[in-house]
C-alpha positions as CSV (number, residue, x, y, z in Angstrom):
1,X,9.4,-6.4,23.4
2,X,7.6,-7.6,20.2
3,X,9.8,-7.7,17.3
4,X,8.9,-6.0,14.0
5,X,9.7,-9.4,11.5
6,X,7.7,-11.6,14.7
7,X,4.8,-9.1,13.7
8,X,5.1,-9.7,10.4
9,X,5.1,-13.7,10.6
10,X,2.4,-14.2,12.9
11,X,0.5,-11.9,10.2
12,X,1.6,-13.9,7.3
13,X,0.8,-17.4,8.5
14,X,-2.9,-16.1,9.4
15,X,-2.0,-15.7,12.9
16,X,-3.4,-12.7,15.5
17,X,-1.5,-9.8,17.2
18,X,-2.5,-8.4,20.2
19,X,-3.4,-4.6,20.4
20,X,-0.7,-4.6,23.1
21,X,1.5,-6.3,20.5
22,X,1.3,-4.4,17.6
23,X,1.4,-0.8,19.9
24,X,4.7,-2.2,20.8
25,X,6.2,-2.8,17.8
26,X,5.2,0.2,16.0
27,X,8.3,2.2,16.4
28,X,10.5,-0.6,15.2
29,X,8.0,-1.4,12.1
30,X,7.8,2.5,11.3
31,X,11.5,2.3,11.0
32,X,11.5,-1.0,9.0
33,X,9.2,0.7,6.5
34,X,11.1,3.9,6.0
35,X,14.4,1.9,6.1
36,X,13.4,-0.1,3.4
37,X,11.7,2.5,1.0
38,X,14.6,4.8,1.6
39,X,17.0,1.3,0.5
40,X,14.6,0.6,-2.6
41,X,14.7,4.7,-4.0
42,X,18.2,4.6,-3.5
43,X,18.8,1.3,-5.3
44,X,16.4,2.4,-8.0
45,X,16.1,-0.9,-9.6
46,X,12.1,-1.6,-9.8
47,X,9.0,0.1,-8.1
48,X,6.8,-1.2,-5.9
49,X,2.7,-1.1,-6.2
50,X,0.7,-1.8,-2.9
51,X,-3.1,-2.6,-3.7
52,X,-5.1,-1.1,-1.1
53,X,-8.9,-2.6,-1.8
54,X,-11.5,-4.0,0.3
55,X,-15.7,-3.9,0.9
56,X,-16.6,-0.3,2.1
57,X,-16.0,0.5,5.6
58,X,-12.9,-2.2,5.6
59,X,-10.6,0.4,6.5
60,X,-8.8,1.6,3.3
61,X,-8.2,5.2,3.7
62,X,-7.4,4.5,7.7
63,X,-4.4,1.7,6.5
64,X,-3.8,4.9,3.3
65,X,-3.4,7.6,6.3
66,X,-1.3,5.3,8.1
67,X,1.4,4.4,5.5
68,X,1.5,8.3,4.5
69,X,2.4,9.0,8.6
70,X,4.7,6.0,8.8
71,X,6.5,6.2,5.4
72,X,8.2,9.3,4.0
73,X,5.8,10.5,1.3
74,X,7.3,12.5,-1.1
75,X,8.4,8.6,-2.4
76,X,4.6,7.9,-2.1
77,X,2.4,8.2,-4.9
78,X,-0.7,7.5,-4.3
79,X,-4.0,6.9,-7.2
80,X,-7.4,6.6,-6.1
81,X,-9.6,5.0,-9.0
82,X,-13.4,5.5,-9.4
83,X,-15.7,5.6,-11.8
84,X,-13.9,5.6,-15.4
85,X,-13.6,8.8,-17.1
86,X,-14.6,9.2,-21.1
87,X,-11.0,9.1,-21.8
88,X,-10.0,5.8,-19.8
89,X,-13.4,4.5,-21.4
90,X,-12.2,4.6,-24.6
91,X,-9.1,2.5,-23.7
92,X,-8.5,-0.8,-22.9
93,X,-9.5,-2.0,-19.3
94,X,-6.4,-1.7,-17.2
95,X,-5.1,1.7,-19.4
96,X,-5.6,3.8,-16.1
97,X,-3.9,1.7,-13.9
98,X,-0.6,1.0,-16.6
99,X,-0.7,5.0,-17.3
100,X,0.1,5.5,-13.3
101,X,2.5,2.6,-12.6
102,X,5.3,4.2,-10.4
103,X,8.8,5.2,-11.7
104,X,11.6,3.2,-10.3
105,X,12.6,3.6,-6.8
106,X,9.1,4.8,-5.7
107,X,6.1,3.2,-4.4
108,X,2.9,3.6,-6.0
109,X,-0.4,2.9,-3.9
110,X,-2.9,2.4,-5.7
111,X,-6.9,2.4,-3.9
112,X,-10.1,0.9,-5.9
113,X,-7.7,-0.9,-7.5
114,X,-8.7,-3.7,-10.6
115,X,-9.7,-6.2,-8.4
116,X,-12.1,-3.7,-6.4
117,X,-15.3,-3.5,-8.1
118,X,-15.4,-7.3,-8.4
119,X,-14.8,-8.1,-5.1
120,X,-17.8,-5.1,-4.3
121,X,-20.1,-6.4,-6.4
């Protein structure tokens, strides 16, 4: 059996996992996830932002689903960014994104993020 952290270092050093892989090591990397948000809410000490971005069609609200199914997400709070309203307009650049930074403990995902429309265009 494939082991969650193998997963996660053949990832990191531009490596490929197998389909056959990965389906095997889901339950143990579902349970790595949830173990660890449930560790940082209860330590409390800083939150965690995960930038989901990417070129349309590159799979950001499939990888969005997934984290919501994996993780538990009531600790989940999740901001989707699109065209600036008048309000944000009126504020400096990055306002929107500062105004929804998550408390402590939780995990704040955040899609279209600052680096988005760059990357688009």
């Amino acid at each position: 059996m494939t082991r969650a952290p193998d997963i996660f270092h053949r990832l990191a050093v531009g490596g490929e996992v197998s389909t056959s892989d990965f389906k095997a090591a889901v339950p143990e990397l579902r349970l790595e996830l949830v173990s660890l948000q449930h560790r940082l809410r209860m330590q409390g000490a800083h939150p965690v932002v995960v930038l989901v971005a990417g070129l349309n069609t590159a799979g950001r609200s499939e990888t969005l689903n997934l984290l919501n199914e994996w993780m538990d997400p009531r600790y989940l709070i999740t901001e989707a960014y699109w065209k600036p309203s008048p309000e944000e307009l009126a504020r400096p650049r990055y306002w929107r994104y500062w105004r929804d930074l998550p408390p402590n403990g939780l995990i704040g995902v955040f899609m279209h993020a600052w680096y988005t429309h760059p990357a688009v265009e």
